[in-house]
N, C-alpha and C positions, 0 to 999 in steps of 0.2 A: 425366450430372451427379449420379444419386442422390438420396437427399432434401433437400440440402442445395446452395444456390447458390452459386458461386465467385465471388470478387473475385480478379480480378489484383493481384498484388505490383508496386504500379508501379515498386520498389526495386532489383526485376531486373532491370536495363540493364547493357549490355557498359559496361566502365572508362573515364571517359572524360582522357585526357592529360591535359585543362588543371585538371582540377578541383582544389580545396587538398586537402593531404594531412589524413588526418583526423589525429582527436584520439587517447587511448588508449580500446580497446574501450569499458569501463567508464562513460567518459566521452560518447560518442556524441553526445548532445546536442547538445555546444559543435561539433560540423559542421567544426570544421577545429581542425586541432594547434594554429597561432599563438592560435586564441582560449583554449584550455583553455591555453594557457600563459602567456598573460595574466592568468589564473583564478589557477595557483597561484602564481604571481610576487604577486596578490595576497594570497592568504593567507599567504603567507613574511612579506610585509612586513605583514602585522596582525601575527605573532608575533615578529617583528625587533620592531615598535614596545613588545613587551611583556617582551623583553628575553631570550627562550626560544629556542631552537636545537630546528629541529625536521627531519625524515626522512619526504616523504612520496614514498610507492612505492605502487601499483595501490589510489589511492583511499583513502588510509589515511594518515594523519597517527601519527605514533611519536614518542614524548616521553621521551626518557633517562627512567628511573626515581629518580634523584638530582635532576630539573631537577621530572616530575612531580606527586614529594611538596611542594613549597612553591608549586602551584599547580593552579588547582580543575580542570582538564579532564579528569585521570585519563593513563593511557599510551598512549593507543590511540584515535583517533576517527576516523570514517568520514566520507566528504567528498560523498557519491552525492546525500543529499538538499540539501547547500548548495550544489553544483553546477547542481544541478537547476534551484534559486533564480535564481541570477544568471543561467544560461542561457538563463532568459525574461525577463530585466531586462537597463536598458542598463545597458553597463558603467562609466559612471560613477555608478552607485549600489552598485556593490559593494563597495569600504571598509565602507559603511554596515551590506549586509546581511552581512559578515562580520564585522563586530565586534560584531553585533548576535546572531548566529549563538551564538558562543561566550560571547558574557555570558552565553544563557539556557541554555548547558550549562554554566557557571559557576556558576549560581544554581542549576540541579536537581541536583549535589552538594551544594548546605547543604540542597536537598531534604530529601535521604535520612534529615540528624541531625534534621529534623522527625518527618518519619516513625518515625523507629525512637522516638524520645520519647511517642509516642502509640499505640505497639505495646498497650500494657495497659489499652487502652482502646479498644474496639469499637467504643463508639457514636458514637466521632470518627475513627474509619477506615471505617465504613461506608457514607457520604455523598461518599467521594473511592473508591471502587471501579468498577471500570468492565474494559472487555473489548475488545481490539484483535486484529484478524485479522493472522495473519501467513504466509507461505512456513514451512515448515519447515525446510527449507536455509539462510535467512536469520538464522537466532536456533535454529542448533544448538550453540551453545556454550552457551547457558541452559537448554533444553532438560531436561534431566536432573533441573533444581532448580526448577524453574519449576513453577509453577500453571498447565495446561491440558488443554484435551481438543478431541477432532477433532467440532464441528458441521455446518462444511462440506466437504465430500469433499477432501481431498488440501490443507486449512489448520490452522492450529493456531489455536485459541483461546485467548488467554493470558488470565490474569487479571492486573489492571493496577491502580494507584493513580495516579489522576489528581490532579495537583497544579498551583499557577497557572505553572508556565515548565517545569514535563516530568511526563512519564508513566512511572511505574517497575513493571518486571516485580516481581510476589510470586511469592517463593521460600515453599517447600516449609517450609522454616523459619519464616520469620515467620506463615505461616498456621495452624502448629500451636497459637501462642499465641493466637490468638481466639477459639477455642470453635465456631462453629460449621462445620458437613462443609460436604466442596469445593462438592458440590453447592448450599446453600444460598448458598455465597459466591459463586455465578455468577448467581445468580435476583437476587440482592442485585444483582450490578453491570450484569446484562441489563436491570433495572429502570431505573436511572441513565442508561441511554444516550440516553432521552426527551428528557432538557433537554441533553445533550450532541450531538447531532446537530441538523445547521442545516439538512440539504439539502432542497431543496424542488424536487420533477420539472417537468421543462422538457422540452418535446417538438421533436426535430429535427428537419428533416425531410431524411432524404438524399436520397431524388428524388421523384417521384411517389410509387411502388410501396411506398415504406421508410420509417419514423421509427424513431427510437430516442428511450428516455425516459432524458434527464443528470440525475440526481442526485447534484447538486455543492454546494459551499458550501466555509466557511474550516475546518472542523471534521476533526480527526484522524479521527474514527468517524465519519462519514459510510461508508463502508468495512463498518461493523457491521451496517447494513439486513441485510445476508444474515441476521442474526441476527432479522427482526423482520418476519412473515410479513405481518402488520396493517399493517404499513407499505409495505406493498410489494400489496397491492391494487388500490391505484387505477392500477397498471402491472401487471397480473396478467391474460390474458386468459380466454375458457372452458377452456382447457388448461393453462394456468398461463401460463408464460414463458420466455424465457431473459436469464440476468444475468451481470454480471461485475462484478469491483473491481478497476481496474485502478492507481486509487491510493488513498491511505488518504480520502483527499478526495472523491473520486467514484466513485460506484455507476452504471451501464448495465443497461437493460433494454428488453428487446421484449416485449410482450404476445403472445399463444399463442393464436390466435382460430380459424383456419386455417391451411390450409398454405401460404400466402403469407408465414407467419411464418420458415417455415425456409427460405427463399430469401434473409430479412434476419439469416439467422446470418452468414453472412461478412460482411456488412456490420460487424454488434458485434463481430468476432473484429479486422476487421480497426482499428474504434476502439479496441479494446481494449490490441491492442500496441504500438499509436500514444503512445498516455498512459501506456502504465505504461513504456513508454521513456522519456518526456522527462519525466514527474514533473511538481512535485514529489511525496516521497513516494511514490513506485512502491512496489506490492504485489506485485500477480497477472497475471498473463495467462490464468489460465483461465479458462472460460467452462461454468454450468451451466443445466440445466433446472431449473423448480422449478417448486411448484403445493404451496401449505400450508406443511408443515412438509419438503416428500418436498425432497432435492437428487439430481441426480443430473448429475457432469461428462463434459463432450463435448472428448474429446480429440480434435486436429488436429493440422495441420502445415504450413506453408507453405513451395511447392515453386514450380518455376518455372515450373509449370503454375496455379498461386496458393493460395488458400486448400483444403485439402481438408479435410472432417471426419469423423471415424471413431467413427461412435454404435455404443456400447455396449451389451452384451446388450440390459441394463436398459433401455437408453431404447429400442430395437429392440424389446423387449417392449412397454413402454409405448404404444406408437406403433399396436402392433396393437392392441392394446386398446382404444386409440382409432379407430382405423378400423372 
């Protein structure tokens, strides 16, 4: 078994005839096709109600470009996280949470002509600055223009403007006009995250032998804790830990006490992908060690032999160092 305890994939089962056909890959959540098609027969008709003609294919809402310009959505929106929403609500409150969906991405384009008005002016942009973890794959079309840098092994750090109905990436541009270096402008909005994260650790317990610490709440940067080693203490053990963000909303952790702890990694690997499948807000599925400020990710794989995990030099290092 190696240092590291395996959890079976209960997922692995032969096909079974009678089951509903699923949903599209993307979609998973909704567990069967007729439900995600219920989904988007709903969405069709919130934008039938709003008079717009719209194209959606692999999660992705398309908006003719001539129907776009005289209304605030833009050409292009992603469906992953409103899905996610209604997939754990009944479906008779999705009208609600879809029309509610799209007003607050209605409202973070008259966002933006706030923003850009208070561009020349710092000390009214510096109080809405703030820092969301992301994939890097997920937000490779901003990428290039974007304000970020890698804190935790294998995510991007974006720097964000937090506003009351959306979060807007800063570009490279608009941060030239403020005056002060990237670096400062990340201490500025690492600072911010205080009264912006809600989550408060709750201890699970999976059986005897296991707990894992949920730190969850309603807040987008709950997610950021990776960011915030002080905070992350009182779930820290003599060796430090291991943690995950599996959605922007909820942080996992095991404290690192002994080696009882890495027999409860499969465990966290296996909440891990659990939540950041069904959302909302899916981020990550990786899963690191940490202790201070050190990160270091444990990559795996789930086989139909179940979880297996492949420690790195580094943590391989570390490990003897602690023996």
């Amino acid at each position: 078994m190696g240092l590291f305890g395996k959890k079976k994939d209960k997922g692995n089962k032969p096909p079974n005839p009678a089951a509903p056909e699923p949903p599209p890959n993307w979609a998973a959540y909704f567990n069967s096709s007729d439900r995600y098609e219920r989904f988007e027969s709903a969405v069709r008709n919130f934008f039938k109600s709003q008079g717009v003609k719209v194209l959606i294919t692999d999660g992705v809402i398309l908006i003719p470009p001539e129907v776009s310009k005289n209304h605030p959505w833009g050409k292009e929106m992603g469906l992953t996280n409103l899905g996610q929403i209604c997939a754990q609500a009944d479906e008779s409150k999705w009208p609600q949470l879809i029309s509610d969906h799209f007003a607050r991405l209605g409202r973070g384009h008259e966002e933006i002509k706030e923003l850009e008005a208070l561009d020349s002016d710092f000390d009214q942009i510096a109080p809405h600055l703030s820092v969301r973890l992301y994939e890097p794959g997920d937000v490779k079309k901003v990428l290039d223009a974007a304000v970020w840098r890698e804190d935790i092994p294998g995510l991007a750090t974006m720097l964000c403007l937090d506003m009351p109905d959306s979060i807007h990436t800063v570009t490279l541009e608009r941060a030239k006009k403020w005056g002060p270096s990237g670096a400062d402008l990340f201490d500025i909005a690492i600072a911010n995250l205080e009264r912006l994260i809600d989550a408060e650790p709750q201890k699970t317990e999976i059986d005897e032998n296991i707990s894992i610490w949920m730190m969850g709440g309603d807040s987008l940067y709950n997610a950021s804790l990776l960011l915030l080693p002080e905070r992350l203490e009182g779930v820290t053990g003599k060796h430090g830990g291991f943690i995950s963000a599996p959605t922007r909303h909820l942080t996992l952790a095991i404290p690192f006490d002994d080696a009882s702890a890495l027999n409860a990694v499969a465990a966290l690997i296996h909440f891990t992908v659990n939540f950041e499948r069904d959302g909302p807000g899916s981020l990550s599925r990786r899963v690191w060690w940490h202790r201070g400020t050190e990160r270091i990710e444990l990559p795996y794989e789930i086989t139909d032999k179940g979880i297996e995990v492949h420690p790195t030099p580094d943590f391989v290092k570390i490990m003897e160092e602690l023996a």
